[in-house]
C-alpha positions in Angstrom: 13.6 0.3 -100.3 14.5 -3.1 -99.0 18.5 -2.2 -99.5 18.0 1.4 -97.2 16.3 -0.8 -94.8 18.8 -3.4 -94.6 21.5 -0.8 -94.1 19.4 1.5 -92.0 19.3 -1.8 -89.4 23.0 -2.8 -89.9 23.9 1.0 -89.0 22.0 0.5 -86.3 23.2 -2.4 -85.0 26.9 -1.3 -85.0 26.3 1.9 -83.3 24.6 0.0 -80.2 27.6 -2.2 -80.2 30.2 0.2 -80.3 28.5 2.2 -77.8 28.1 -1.4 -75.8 31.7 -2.1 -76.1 32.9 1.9 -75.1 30.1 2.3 -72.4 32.4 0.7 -69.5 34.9 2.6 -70.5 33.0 6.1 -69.7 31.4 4.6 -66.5 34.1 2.9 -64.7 35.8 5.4 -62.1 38.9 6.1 -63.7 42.4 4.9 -63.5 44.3 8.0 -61.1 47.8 7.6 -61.5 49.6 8.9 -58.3 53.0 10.5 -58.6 55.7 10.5 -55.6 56.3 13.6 -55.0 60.5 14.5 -54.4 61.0 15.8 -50.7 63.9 17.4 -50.7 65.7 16.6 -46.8 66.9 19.8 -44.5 70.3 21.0 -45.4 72.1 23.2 -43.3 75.2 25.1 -44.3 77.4 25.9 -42.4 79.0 28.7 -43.1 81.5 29.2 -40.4 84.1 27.2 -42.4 84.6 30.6 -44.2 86.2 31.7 -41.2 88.5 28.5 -40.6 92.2 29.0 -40.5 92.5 26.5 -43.5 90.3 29.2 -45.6 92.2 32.4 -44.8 95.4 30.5 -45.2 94.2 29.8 -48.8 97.0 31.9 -51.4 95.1 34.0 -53.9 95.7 33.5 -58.2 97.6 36.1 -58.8 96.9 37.5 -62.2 99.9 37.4 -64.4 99.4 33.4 -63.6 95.6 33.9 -65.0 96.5 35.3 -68.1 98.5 33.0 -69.4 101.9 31.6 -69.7 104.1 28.5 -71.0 100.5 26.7 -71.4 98.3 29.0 -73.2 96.5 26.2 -75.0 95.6 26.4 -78.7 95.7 29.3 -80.7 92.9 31.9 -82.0 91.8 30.6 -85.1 89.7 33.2 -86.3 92.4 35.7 -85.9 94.4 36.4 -88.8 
């Protein structure tokens, strides 16, 4: 009987001190961590520039330059 008291009381005694030791941690106001949040600035395009002379003066890829030539690069090697 005298051990279940003894242990009773010890049981006791650590649960008021953990609670103790954790109770300012539930009753402080808590720690708010504030994030910046990204503004992005005003961009304007300006899309007239697709009508400059330098654009429509641009030369168009002509298509047997596309598909290849003395620079092909490495061959296929899954074909056979």
């Amino acid at each position: 009987m005298f051990l279940w008291a003894i242990s009773l009381v010890s049981l006791a005694l650590v649960a008021v001190l953990s609670f103790m030791l954790l109770m300012p941690e539930f009753s402080g106001t808590p720690d708010v961590v504030v994030q910046e949040v990204f503004e992005a600035p005003d961009v304007k395009v300006n899309f007239g520039v697709l009508d400059s002379l330098q654009v429509r003066n641009l030369e168009p890829f002509l298509p047997s330059a596309m598909q290849g030539g003395a620079n092909q690069g490495k061959p296929n090697p899954f074909q056979p």
